[in-house]
N, C-alpha and C positions, 0 to 999 in steps of 0.2 A: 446419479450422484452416488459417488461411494466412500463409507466414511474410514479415513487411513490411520490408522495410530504409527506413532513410531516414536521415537527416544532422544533425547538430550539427556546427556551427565545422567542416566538414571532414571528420567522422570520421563513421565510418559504423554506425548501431546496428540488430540486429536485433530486430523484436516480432512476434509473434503477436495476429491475429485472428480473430474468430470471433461470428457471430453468425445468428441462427435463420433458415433459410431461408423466403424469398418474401415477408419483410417491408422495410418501408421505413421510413424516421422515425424510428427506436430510437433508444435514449437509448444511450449510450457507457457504461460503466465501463473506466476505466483501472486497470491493476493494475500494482504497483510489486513487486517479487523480494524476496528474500533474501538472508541475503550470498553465499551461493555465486553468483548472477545468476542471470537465466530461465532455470528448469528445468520439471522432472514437476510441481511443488509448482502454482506458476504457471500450468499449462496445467489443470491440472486444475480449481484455481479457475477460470478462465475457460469451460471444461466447465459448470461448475455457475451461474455467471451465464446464459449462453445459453441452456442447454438446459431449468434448474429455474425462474428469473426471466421469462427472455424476452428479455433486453438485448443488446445488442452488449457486446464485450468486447475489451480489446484490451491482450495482457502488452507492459510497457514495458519497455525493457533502458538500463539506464544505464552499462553498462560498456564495452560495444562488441562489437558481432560477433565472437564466437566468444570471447572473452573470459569463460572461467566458473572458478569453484572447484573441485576433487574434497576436501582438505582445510582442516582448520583454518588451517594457516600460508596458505593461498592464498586462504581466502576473506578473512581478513583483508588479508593484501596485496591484495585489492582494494575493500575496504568503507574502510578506516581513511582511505585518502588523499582519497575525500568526506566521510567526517564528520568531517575536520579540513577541508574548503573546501568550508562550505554553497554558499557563491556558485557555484561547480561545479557541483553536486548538484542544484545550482536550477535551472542552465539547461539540464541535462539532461534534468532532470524538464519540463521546459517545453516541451522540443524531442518528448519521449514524448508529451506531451498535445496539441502540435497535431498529432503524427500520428495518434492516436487519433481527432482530430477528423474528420482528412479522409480517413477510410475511407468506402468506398459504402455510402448505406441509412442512414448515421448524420445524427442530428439535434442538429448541434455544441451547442444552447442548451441541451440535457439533458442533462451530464456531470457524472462523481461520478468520486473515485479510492477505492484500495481497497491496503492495501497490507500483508505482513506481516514481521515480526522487523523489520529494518533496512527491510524495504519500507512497514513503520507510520512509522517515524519520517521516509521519505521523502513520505508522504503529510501528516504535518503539515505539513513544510517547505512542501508546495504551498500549504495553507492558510495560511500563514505567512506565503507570498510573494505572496500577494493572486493566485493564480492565477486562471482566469476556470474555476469549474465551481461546482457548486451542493452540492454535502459531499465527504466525504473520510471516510472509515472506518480506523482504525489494528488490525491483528490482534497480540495479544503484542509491540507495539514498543515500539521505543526513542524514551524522554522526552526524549532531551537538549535545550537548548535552540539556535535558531540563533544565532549568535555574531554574522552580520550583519546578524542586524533585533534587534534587542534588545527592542524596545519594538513588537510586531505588531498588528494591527490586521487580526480572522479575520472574516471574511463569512461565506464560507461554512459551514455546518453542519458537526459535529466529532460523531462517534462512536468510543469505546474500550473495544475489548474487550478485557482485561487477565487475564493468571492472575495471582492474588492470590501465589502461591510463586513467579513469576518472577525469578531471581535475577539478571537485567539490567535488570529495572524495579522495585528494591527500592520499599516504604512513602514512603520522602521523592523519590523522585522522584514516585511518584504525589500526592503533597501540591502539589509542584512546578508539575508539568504542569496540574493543577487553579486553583493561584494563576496562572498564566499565562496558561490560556482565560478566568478571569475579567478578567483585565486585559486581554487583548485585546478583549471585547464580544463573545465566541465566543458561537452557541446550541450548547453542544455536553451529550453526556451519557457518561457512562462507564458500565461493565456491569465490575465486580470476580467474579471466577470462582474459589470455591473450592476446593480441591485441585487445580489447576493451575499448569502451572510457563510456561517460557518455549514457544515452536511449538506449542502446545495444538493447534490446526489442521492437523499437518502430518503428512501420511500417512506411518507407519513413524519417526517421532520417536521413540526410546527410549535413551533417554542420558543417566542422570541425575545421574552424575560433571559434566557441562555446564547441566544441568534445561533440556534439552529433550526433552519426552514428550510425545504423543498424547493426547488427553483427548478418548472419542468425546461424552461428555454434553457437555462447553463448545462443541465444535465445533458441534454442532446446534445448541445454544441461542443461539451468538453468529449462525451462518446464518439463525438466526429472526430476530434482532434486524437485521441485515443488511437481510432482504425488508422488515420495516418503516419503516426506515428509508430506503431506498432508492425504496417505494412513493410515503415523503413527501416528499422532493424532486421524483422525475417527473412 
């Protein structure tokens, strides 16, 4: 794992990369955080890209070097101020993807993102914003829609794995988000996950005063659905 700095407007964000050694040509996945920012969660997903898949990997950090959560009040003081300015969040996310592209060994024409909690709804955003990659995978995110494309228009390929009990992506947003990839001309497909709540994914999730828990069965079966998906893009 090597940790990559690189720039936006000035500021300087750090990511992690990582991918299988002595190969060349690999496809990219770019991973998008959580509200705390690139942590354990993150690296560990990119762990399981490289090492189970075969891909390059590379965690994206939109908040800024050194810039992280330990609580609620702080991860939200740094999640709320981009999902109140998609346009931010976009060009963030923009500036994470071309650096993911010009890692060594990577072959920029085969890139996917991957993203979960707040890093799912940052992976729509990409698709959202006509990014240049070939899908985008959402883990337990957030529906909300972007306020400055109203009307999107998704190319790329759209995957959603959702806990059915997540009480940050209640029933009508998932009606929501659905009416929306239709409107947009999305190919995308959703996967609903019974008895799962919000981080279903996320090692040591247990807190269910918030419904974010662990759920070892969704997690494997949406990392299934992942390899498949991910096979059919590359």
């Amino acid at each position: 794992m090597t940790a990559v700095d690189y720039t936006v407007d000035g500021q300087t964000y750090e990511g992690y990369f990582l991918a299988p050694e002595g190969k060349t040509n690999l496809p990219v996945v770019a991973i998008a955080h959580a509200w705390a920012g690139l942590g354990e969660n993150e690296i560990q997903k990119a762990g399981r890209v490289a090492n189970e898949l075969g891909y390059a990997a590379f965690a994206m950090d939109v908040y800024g070097k050194g810039k992280r959560g330990t609580t609620v009040e702080e991860n939200q003081a740094l999640m709320n101020p981009l999902v109140g300015d998609r346009a931010e969040l976009q060009k963030r996310l923009a500036g994470g993807l071309a650096a993911a592209k010009a890692q060594p060994g990577v072959d920029a024409s085969k890139t996917a993102a991957i993203g979960f909690c707040f890093g799912g709804l940052c992976v729509l955003d990409m698709a959202r914003a006509g990014m240049d990659l070939l899908g985008v995978a959402s883990f337990h995110g957030l529906f909300n829609p972007a306020d400055n494309i109203p009307s999107p228009k998704i190319s790329a390929k759209v995957l959603i794995e959702h806990g059915w009990l997540d009480p940050m992506a209640p029933p009508a947003d998932v009606l929501a988000i659905a009416k929306e990839m239709g409107a947009a001309g999305a190919d995308w497909q959703m996967h609903a996950h019974g008895q799962s709540y919000h981080a279903f994914t996320t090692l040591g999730a247990n807190d269910m005063n918030m419904g974010t828990v662990y759920n070892a069965d969704a997690d494997r079966r949406s990392f299934a659905s992942l390899k498949l998906f991910l096979e059919e893009l590359f």
